[in-house]
C-alpha positions, 0 to 999 in steps of 0.5 A: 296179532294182538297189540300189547298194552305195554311192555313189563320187566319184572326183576324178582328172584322170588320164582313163585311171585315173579311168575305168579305176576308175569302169568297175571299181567299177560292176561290182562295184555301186558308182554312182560319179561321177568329175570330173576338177578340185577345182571340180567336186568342191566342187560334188558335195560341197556338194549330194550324198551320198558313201560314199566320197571318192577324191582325186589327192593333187596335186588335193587338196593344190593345193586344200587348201580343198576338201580340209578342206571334204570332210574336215568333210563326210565325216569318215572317208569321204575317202581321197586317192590317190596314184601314189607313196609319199610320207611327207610327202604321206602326213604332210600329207593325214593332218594335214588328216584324210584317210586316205592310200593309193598308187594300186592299178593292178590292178583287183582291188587297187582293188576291194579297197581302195576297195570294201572302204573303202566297205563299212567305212563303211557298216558304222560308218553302220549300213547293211546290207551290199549285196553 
């Protein structure tokens, strides 16, 4: 059995990015889970373990509760997504302490991004990298 290189929750009711993300990630040896609602992922959250949280900004600011929940959980392992660049989004996800990125649509983009975000963590966790 192969080891994964750490364990991603994806929140994104965008069904063609979110599984687009999810497919690419598990191939390059992440295990990933991906929900498409706040609801869900409040569950996950409560119950599982995370390298990294990777939110839809509209998801994460219509439920912001979930989002600072997330935030107190997981500090430093949250990263909310979004399709635009938006300073005040940006403003408003930094201020509730998660970090803010634009959503890459290549995958090698988002390998990079969100791959080399989970291996930062698990760098500062002490864990080995597993690549």
């Amino acid at each position: 059995m192969k080891i994964a290189k750490g364990r991603i929750l994806i929140v994104d009711d965008e069904p063609r990015w979110g599984r687009s993300s999810k497919l690419a990630l598990e191939r390059e040896g992440y295990e990933v889970e991906l929900v498409q609602n706040m609801e869900e992922a409040r569950r996950l959250i409560e119950h599982n373990d995370f390298t990294l949280i990777v939110i839809n900004s509209a998801l994460a600011l219509d439920k912001e509760a979930v989002l600072r929940k997330a935030v107190r959980r997981y500090p430093e392992k949250v990263v909310v997504m979004s399709d635009t660049e938006s300073i005040p989004t940006a403003i408003r996800v930094l201020k509730l302490g998660a970090d803010y990125e634009t959503k890459p649509f290549e995958e090698a983009n988002l390998i990079e991004l969100i791959g080399g975000r989970a291996q930062v963590v698990l760098s500062a966790l002490g864990e080995p990298h597993r690549g």
